[in-house]
Backbone bond lengths (Angstrom), bond angles and torsions (degrees), N, CA, C in turn:
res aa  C-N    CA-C-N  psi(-1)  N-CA   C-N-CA  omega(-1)  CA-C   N-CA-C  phi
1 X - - - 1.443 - - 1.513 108.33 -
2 X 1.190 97.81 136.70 2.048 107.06 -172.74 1.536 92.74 -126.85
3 X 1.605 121.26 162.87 0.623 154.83 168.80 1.316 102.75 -62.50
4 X 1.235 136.47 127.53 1.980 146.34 -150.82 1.252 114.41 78.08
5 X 1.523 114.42 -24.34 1.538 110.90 -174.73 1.493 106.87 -44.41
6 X 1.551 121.06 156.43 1.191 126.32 177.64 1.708 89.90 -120.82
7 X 1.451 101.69 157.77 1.394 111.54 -164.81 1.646 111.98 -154.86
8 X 1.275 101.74 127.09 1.904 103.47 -149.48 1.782 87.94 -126.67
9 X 1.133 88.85 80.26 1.803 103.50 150.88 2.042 140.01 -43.34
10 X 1.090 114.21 86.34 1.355 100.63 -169.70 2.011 93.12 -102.44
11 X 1.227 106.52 140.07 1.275 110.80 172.24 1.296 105.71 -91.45
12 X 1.627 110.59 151.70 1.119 117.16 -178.30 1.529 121.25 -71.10
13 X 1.372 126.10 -40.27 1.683 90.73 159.41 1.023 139.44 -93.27
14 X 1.680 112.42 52.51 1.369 137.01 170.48 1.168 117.86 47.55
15 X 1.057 122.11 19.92 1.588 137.76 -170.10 2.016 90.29 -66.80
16 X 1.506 112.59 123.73 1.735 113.61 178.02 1.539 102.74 -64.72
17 X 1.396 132.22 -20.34 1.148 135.71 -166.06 2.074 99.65 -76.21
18 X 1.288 96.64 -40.40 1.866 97.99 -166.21 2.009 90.89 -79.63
19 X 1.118 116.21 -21.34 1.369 100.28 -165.02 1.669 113.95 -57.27
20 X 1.258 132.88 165.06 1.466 123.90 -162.84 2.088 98.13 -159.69
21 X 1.457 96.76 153.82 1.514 99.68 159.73 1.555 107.76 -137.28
22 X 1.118 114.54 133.11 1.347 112.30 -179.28 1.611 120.24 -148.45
23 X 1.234 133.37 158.37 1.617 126.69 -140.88 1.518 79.28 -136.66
24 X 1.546 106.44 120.89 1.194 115.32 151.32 1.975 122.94 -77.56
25 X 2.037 89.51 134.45 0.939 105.47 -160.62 1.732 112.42 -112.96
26 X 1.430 120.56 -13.09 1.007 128.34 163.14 1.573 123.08 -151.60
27 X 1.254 113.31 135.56 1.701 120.72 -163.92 1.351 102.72 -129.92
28 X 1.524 124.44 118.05 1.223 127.84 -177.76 1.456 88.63 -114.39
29 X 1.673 118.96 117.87 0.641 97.35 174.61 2.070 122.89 -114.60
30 X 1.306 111.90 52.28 1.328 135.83 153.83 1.311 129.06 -75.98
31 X 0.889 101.05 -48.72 1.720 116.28 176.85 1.888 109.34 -112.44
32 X 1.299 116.59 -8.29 1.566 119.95 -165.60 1.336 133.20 33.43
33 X 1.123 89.72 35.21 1.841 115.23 163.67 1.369 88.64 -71.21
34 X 1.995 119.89 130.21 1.000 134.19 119.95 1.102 128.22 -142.23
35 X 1.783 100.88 164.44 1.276 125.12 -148.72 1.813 101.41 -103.61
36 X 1.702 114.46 147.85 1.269 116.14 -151.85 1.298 102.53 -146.27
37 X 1.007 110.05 104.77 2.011 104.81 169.56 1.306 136.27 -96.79
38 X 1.370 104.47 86.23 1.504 113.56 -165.37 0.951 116.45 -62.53
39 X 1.629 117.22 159.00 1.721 121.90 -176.29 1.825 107.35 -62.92
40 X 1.189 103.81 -63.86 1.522 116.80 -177.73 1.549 114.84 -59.89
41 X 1.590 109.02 -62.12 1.435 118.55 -163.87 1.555 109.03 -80.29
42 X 1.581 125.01 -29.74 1.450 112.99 -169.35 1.650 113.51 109.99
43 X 1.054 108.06 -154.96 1.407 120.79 163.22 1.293 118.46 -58.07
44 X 1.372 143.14 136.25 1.419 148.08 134.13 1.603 124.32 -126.72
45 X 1.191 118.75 171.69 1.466 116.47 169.75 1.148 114.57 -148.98
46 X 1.896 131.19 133.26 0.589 137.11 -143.83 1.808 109.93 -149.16
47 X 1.170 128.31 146.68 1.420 112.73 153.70 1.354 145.60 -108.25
48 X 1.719 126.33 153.55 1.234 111.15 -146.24 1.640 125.60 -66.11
49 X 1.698 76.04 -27.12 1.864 81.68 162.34 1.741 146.71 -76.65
50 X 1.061 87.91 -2.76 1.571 118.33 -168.46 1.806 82.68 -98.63
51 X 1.490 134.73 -52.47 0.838 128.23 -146.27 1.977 92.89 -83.36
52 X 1.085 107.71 -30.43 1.650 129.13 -155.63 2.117 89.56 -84.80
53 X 1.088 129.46 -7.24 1.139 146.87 -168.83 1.447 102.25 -94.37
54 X 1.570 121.04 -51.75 1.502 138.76 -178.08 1.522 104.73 -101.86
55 X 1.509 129.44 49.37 1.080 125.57 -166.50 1.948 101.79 -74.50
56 X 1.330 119.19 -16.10 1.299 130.94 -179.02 1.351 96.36 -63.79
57 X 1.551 138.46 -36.92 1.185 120.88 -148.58 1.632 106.55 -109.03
58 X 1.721 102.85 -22.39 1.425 123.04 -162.13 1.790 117.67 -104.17
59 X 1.371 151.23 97.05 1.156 128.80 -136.49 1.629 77.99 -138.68
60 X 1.668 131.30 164.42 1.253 103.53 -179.97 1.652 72.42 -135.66
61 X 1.521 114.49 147.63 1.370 122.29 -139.12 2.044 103.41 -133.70
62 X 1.330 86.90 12.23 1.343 82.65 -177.58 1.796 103.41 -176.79
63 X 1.412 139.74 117.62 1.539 128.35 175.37 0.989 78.41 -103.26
64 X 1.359 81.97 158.91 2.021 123.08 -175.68 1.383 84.61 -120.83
65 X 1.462 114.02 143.42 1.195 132.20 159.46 1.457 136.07 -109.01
């Protein structure tokens, strides 16, 4: 995950309301804390492994180069 990635969230009970897109905006990648600014929700932060765990929910939908 890079910084531009776009990132298309489906919640698991598929509810159209929880679904989300959001563009990661900062990637540390020491600790792999990154940071994500979703369309709906805003700011969050998250890590890549935690995220790489829920790969069902997390799809990244576009690299930036």
């Amino acid at each position: 995950m890079r910084v531009g990635n776009l990132i298309k969230f489906t919640h698991v009970s598929k509810k159209p309301e929880k679904d989300d897109i959001g563009v990661i905006i900062k990637v540390d990648d020491t600790t792999g804390r990154v940071d994500i600014w979703w369309a709906k929700t805003g700011n969050a932060t998250s890590k890549v492994d935690k995220m790489l765990e829920h790969s069902d929910c997390f799809e990244v939908i576009n690299a930036s180069r």
